[in-house]
MOPAC internal coordinates of N, CA, C and O (Angstrom, degrees):
PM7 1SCF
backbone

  N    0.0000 0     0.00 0     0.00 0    0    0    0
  C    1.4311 1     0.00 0     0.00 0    1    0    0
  C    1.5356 1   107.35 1     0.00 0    2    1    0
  O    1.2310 1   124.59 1   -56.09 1    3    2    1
  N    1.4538 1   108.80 1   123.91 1    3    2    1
  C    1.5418 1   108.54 1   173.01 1    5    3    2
  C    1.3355 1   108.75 1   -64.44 1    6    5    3
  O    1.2310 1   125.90 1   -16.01 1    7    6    5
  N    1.7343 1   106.27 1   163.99 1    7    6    5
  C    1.4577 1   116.29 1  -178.83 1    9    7    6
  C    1.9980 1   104.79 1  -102.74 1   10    9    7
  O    1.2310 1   135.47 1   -22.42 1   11   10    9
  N    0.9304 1    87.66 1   157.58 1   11   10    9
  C    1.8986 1    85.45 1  -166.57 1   13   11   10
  C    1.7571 1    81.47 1  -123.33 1   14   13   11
  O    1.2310 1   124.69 1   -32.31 1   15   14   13
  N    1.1988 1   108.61 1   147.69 1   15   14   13
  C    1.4327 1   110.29 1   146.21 1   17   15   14
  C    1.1410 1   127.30 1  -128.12 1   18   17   15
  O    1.2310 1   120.95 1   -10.14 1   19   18   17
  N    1.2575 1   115.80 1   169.86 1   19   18   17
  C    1.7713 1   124.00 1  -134.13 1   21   19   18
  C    1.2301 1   108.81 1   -71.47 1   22   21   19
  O    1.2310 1   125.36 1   151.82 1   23   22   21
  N    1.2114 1   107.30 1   -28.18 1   23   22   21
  C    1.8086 1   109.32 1  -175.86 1   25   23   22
  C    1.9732 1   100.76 1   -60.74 1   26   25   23
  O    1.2310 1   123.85 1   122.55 1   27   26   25
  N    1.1948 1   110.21 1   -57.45 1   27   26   25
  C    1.4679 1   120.78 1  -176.87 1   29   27   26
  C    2.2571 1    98.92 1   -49.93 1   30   29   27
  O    1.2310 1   119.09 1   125.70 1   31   30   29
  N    1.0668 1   119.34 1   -54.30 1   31   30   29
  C    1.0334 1   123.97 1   160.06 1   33   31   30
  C    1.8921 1   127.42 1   -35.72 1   34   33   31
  O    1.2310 1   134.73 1   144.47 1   35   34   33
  N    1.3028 1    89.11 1   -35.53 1   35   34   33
  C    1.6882 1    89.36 1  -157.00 1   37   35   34
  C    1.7860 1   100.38 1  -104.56 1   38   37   35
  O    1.2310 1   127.77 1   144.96 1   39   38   37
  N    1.3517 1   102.66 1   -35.04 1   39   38   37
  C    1.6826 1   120.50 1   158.81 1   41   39   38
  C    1.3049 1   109.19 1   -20.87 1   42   41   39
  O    1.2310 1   117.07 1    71.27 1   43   42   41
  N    1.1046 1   123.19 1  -108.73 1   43   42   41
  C    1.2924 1   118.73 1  -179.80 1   45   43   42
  C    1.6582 1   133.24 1   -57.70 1   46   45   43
  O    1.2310 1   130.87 1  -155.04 1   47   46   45
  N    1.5504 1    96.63 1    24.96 1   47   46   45
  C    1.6474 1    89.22 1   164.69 1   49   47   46
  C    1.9445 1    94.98 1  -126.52 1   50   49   47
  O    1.2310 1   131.11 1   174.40 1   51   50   49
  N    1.1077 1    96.17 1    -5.60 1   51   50   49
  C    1.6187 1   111.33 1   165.42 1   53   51   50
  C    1.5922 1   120.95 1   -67.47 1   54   53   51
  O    1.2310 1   125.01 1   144.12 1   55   54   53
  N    1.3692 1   107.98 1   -35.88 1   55   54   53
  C    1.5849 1   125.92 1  -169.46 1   57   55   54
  C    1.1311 1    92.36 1   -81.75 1   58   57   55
  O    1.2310 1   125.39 1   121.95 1   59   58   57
  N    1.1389 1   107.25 1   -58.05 1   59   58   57
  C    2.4307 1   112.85 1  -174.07 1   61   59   58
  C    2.0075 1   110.68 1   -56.00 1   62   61   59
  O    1.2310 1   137.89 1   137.04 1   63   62   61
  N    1.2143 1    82.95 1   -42.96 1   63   62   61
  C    1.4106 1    77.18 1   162.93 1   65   63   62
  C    1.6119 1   144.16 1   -55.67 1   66   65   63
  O    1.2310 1   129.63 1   119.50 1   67   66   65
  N    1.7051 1    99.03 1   -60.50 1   67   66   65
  C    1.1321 1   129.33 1   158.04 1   69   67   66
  C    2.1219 1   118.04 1   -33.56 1   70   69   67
  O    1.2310 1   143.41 1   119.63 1   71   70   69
  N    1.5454 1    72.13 1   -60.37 1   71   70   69
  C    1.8686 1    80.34 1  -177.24 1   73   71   70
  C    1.4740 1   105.47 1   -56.07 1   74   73   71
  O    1.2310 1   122.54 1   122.75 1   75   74   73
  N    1.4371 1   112.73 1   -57.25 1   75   74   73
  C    1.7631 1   114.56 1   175.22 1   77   75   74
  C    1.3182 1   111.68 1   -42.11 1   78   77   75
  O    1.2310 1   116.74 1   111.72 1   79   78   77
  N    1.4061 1   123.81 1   -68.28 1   79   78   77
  C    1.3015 1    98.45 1   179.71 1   81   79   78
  C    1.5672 1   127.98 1   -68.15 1   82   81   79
  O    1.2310 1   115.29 1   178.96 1   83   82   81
  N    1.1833 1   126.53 1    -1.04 1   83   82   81
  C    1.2990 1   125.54 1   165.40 1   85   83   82
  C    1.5140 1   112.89 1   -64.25 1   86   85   83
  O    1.2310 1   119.95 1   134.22 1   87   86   85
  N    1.5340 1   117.71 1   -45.78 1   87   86   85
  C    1.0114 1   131.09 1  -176.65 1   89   87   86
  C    1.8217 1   117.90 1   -57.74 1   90   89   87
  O    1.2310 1   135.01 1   119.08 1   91   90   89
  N    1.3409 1    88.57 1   -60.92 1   91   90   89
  C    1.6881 1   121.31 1   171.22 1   93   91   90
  C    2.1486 1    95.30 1   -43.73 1   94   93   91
  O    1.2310 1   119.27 1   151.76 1   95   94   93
  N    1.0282 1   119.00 1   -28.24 1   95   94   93
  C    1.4772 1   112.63 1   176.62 1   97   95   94
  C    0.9603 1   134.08 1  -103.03 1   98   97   95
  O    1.2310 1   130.83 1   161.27 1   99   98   97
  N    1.4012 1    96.71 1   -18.73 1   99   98   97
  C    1.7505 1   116.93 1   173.28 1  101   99   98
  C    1.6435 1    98.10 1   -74.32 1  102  101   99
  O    1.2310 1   116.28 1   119.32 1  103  102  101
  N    1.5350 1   124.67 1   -60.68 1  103  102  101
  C    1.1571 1   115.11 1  -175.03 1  105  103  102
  C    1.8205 1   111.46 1   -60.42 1  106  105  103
  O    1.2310 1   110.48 1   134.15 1  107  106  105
  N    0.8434 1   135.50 1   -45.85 1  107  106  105
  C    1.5948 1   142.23 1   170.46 1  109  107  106
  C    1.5190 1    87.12 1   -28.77 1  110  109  107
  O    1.2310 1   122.42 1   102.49 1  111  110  109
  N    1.6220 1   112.96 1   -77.51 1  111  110  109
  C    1.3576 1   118.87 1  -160.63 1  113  111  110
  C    1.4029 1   110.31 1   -55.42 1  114  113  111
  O    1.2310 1   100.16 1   156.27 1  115  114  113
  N    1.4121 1   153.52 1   -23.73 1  115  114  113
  C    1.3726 1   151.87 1   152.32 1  117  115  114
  C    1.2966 1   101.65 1   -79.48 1  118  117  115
  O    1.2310 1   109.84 1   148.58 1  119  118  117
  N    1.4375 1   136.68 1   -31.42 1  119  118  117
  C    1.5254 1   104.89 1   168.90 1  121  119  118
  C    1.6136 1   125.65 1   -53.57 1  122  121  119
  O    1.2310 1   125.88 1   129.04 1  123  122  121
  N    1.4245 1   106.31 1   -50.96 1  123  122  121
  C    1.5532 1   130.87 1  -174.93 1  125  123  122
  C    1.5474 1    94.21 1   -47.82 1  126  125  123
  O    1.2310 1   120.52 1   114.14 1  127  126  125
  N    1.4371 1   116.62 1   -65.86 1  127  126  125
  C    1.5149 1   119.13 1  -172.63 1  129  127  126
  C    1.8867 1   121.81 1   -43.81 1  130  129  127
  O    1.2310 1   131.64 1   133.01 1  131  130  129
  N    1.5332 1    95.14 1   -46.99 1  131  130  129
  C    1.5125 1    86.70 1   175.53 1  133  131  130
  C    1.7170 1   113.71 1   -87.32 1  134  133  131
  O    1.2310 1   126.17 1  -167.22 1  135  134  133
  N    0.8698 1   105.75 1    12.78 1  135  134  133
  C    1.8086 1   120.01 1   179.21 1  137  135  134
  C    1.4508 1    89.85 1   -87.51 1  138  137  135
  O    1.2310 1   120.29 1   114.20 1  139  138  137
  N    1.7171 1   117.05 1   -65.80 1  139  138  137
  C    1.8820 1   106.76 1  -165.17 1  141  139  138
  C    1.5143 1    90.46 1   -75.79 1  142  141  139
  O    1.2310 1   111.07 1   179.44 1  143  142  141
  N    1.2369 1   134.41 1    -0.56 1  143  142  141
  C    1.9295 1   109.60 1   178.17 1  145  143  142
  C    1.4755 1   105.25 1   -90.30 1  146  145  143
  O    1.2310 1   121.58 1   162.05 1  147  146  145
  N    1.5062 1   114.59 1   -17.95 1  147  146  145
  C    1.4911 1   123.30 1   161.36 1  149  147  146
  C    1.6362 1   135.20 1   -62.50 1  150  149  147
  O    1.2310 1   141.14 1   160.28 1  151  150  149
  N    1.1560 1    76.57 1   -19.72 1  151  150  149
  C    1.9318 1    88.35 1  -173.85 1  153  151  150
  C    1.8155 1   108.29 1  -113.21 1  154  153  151
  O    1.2310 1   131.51 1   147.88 1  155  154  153
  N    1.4746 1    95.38 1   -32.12 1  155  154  153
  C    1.6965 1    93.02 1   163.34 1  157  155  154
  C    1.5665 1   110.35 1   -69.03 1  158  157  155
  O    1.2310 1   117.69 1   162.06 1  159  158  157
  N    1.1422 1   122.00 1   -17.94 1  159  158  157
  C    1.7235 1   119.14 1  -165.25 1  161  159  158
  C    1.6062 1    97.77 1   -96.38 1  162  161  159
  O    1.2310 1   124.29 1   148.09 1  163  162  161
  N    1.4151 1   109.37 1   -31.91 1  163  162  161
  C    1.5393 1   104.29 1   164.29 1  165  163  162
  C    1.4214 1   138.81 1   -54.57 1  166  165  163
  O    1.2310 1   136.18 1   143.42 1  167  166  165
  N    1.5763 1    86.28 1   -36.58 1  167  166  165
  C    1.7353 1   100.75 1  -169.49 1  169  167  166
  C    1.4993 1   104.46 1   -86.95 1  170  169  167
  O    1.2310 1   117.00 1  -177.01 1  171  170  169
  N    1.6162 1   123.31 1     2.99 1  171  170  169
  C    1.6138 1   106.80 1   173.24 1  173  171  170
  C    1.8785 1   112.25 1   113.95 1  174  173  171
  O    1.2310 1   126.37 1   168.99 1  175  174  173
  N    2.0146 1   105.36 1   -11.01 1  175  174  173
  C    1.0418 1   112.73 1   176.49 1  177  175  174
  C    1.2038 1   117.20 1   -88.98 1  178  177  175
  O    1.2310 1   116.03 1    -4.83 1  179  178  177
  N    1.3453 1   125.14 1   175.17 1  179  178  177
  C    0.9932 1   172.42 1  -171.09 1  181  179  178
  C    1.7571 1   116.30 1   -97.99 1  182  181  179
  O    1.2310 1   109.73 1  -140.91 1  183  182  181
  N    1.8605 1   136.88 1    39.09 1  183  182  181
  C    1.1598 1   100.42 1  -143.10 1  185  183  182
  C    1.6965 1   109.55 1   -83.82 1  186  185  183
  O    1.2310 1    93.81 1  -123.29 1  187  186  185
  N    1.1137 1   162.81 1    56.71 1  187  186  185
  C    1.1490 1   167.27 1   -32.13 1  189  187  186
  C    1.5484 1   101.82 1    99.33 1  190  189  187
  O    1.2310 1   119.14 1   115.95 1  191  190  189
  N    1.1537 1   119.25 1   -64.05 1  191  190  189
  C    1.7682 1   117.95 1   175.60 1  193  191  190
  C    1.4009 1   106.12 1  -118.84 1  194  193  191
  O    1.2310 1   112.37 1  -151.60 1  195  194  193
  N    1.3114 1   132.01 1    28.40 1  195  194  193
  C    1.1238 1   110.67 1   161.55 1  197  195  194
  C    1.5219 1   140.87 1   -80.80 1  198  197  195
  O    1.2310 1   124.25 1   173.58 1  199  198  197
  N    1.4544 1   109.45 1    -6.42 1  199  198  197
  C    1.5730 1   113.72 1   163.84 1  201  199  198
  C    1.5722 1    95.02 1   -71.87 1  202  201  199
  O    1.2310 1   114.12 1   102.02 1  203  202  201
  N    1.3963 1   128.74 1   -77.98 1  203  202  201
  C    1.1743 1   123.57 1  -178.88 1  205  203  202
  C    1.7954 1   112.02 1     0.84 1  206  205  203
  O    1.2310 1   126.81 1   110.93 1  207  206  205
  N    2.1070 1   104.51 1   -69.07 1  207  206  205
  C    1.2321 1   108.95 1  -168.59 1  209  207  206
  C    1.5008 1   122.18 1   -53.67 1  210  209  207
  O    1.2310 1   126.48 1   153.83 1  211  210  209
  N    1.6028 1   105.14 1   -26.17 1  211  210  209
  C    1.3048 1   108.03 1  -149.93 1  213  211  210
  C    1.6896 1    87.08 1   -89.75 1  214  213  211
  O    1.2310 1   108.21 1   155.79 1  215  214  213
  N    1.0486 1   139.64 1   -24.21 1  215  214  213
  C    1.2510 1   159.00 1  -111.12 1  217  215  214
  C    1.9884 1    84.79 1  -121.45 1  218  217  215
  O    1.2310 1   127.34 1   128.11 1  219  218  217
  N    1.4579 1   103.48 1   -51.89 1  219  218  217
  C    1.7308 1   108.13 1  -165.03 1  221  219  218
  C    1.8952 1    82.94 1   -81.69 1  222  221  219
  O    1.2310 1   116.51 1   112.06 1  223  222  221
  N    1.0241 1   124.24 1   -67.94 1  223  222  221
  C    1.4914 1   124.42 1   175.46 1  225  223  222
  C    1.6352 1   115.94 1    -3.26 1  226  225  223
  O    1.2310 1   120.94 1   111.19 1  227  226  225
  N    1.1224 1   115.81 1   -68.81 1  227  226  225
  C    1.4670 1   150.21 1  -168.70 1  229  227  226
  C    1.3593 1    94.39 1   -72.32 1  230  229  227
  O    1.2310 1   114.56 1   117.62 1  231  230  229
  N    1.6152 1   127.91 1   -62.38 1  231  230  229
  C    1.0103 1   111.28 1   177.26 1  233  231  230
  C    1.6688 1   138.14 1   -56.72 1  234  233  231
  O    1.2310 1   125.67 1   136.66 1  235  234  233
  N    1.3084 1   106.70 1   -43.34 1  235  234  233
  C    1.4681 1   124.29 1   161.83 1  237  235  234
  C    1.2821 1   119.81 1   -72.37 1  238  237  235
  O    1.2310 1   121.53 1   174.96 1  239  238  237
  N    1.5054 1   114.68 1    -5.04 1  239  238  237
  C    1.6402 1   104.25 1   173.63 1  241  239  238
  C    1.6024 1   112.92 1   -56.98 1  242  241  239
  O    1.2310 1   119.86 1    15.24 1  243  242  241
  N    1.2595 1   117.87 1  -164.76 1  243  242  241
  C    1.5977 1   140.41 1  -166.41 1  245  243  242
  C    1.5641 1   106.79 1  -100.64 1  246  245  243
  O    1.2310 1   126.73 1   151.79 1  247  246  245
  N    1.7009 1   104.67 1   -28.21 1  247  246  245
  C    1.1262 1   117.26 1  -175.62 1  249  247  246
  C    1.5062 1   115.34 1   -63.72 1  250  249  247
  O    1.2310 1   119.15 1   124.69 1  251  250  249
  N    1.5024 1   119.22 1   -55.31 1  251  250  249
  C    0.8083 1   138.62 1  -157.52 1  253  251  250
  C    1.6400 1   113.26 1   -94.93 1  254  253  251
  O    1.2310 1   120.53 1   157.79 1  255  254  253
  N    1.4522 1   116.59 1   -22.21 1  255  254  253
  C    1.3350 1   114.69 1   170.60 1  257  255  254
  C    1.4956 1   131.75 1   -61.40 1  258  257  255
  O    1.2310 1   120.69 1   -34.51 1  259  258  257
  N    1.1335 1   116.28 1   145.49 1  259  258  257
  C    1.1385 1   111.36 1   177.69 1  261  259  258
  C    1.7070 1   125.82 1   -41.10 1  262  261  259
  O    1.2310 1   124.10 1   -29.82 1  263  262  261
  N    1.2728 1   109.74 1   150.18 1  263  262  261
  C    1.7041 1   116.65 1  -174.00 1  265  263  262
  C    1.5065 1   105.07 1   -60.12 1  266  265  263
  O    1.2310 1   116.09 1   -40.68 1  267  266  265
  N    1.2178 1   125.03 1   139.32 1  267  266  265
  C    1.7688 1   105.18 1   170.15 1  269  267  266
  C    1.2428 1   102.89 1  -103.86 1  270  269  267
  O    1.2310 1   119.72 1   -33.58 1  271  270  269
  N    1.3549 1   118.14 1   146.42 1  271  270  269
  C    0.6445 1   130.57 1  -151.19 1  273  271  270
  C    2.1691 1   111.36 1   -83.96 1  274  273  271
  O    1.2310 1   108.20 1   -12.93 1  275  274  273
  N    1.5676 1   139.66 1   167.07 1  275  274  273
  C    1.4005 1   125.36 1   166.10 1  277  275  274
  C    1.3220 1   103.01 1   -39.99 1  278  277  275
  O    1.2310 1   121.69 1   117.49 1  279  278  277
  N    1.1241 1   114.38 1   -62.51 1  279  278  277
  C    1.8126 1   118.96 1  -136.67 1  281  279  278
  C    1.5336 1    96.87 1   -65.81 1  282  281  279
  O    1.2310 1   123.82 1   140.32 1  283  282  281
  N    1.6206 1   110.28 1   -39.68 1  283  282  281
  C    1.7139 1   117.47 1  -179.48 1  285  283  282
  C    1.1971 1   118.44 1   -43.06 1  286  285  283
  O    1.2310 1   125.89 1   115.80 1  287  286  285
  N    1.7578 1   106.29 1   -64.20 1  287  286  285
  C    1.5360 1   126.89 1   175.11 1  289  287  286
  C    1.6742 1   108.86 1   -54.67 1  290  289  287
  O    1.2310 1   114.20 1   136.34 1  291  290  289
  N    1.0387 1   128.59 1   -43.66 1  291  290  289
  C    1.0817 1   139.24 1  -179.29 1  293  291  290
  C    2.0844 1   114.41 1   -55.14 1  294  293  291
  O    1.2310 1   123.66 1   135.43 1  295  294  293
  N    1.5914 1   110.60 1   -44.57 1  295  294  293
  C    0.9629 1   119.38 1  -152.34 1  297  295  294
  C    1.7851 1    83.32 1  -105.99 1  298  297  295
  O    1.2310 1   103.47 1   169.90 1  299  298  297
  N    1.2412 1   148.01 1   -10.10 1  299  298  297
  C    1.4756 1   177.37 1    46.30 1  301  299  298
  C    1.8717 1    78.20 1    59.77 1  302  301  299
  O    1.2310 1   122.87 1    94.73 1  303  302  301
  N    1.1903 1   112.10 1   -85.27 1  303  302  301
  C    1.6326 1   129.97 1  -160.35 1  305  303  302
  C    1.4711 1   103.17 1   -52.92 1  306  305  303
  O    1.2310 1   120.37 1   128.80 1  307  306  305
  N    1.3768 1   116.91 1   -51.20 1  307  306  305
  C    1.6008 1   110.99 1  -178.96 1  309  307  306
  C    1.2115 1   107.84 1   -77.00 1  310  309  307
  O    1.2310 1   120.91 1   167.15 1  311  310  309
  N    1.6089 1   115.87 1   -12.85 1  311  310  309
  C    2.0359 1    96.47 1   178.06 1  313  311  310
  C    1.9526 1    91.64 1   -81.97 1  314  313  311
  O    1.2310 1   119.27 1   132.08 1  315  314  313
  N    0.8553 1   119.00 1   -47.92 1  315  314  313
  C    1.5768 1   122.70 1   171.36 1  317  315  314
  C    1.6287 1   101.28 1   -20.49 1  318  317  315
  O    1.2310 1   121.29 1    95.85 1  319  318  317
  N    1.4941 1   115.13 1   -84.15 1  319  318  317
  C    1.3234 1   107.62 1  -154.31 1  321  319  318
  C    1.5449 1    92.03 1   -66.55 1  322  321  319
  O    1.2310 1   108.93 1   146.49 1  323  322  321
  N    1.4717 1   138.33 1   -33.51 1  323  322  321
  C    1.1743 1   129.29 1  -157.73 1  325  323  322
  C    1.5741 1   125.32 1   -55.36 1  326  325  323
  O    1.2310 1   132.73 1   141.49 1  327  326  325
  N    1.3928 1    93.02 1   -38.51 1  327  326  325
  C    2.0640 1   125.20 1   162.60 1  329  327  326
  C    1.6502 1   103.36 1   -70.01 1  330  329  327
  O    1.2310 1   123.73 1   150.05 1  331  330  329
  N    1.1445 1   110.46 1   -29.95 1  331  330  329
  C    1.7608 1   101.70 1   179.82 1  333  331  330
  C    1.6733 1   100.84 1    88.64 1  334  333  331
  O    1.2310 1   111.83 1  -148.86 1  335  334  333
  N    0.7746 1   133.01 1    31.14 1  335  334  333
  C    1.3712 1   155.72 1   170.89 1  337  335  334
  C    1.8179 1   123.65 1   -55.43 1  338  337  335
  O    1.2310 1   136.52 1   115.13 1  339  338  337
  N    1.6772 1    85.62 1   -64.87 1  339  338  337
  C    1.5025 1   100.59 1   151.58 1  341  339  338
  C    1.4296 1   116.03 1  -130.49 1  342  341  339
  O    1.2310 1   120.33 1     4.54 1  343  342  341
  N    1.1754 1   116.98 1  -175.46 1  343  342  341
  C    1.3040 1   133.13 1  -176.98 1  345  343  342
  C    1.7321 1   120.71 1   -95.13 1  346  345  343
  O    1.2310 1   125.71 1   -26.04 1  347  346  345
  N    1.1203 1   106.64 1   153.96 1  347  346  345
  C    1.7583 1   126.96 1  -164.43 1  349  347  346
  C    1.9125 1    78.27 1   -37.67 1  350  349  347
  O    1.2310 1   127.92 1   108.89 1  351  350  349
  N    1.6467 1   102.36 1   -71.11 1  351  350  349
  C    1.3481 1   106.24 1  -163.77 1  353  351  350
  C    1.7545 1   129.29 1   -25.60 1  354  353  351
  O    1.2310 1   134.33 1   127.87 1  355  354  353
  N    1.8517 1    89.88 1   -52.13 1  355  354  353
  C    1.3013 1   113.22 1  -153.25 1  357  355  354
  C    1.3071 1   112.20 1   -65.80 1  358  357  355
  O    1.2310 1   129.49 1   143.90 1  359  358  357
  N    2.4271 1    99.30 1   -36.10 1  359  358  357
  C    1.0593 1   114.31 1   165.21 1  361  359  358
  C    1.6454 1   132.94 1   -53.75 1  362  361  359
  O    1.2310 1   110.90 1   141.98 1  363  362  361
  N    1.5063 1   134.73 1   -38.02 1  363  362  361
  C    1.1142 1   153.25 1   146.00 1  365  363  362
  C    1.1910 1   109.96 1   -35.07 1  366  365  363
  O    1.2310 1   111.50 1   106.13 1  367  366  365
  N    1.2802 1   133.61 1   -73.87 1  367  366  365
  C    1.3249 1   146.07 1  -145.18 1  369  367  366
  C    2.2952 1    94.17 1   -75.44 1  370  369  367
  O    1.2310 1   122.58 1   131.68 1  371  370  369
  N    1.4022 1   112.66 1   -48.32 1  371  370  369
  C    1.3956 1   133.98 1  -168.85 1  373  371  370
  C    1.7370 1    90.15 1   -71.92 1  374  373  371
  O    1.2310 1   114.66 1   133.93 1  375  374  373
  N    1.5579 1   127.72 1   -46.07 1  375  374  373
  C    1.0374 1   113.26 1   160.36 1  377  375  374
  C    1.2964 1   148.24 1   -39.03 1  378  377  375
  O    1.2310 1   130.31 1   125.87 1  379  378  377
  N    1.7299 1    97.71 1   -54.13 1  379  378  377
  C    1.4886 1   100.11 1   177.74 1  381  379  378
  C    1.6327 1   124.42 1   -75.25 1  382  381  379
  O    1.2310 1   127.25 1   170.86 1  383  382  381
  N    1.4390 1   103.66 1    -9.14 1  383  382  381
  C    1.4441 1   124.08 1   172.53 1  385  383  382
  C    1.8137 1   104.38 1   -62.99 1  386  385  383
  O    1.2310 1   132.44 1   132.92 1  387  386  385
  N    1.4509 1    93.58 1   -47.08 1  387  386  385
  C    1.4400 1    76.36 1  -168.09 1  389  387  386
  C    2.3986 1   118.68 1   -94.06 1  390  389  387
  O    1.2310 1   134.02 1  -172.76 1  391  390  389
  N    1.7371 1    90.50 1     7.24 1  391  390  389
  C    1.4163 1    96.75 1  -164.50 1  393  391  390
  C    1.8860 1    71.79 1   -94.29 1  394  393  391
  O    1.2310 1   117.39 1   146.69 1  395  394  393
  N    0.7167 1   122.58 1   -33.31 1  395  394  393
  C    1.8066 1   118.83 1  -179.86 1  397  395  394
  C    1.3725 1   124.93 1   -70.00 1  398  397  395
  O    1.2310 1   135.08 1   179.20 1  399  398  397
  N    1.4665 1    88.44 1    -0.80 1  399  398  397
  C    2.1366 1    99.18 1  -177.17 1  401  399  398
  C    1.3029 1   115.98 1    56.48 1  402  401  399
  O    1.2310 1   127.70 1  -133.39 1  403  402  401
  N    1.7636 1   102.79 1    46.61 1  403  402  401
  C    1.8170 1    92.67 1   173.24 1  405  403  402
  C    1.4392 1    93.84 1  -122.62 1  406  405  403
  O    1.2310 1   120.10 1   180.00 1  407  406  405

């Protein structure tokens, strides 16, 4: 009787293993996927462009725009009272807010 050693033995119950869990992750990984295309399609998205959306969102937020500048806000304030928009007060008071850098 030939002698086998263990590696040749253990090999192919190493490979079966291996493959299962390869397998075992691949399916996880397409389960998960049509799970978030289920819940994006619930919530009103799009998931196909929804990085895109989230992407223009973020960009055009308030957050991310540029600082405006005194003189802007300032010249913003006199078209305000100029339309009657706000008041003498509101105008004064919105001023010194913005000559104070708040």
């Amino acid at each position: 009787m030939p002698e086998t050693s263990i590696a040749a033995d253990v090999f192919p119950l190493l490979f079966v293993a291996v493959c299962v869990l390869v397998a075992v992750g691949f399916v996880a990984t397409i389960a998960l996927m049509f799970r978030n295309v289920r819940k994006v399609r619930r919530s009103g998205h799009d998931p196909f462009t929804l990085q895109a959306d989230l992407t223009t969102r973020a960009l055009n937020s308030a957050m991310l725009a540029p600082a405006r500048t005194a003189e802007d806000r300032l010249h913003e304030l006199d078209e305000l009272q100029h339309r009657h928009v706000i008041s003498a007060e509101e105008y004064v008071r919105a001023r010194e807010r913005v000559l104070s850098g708040q």
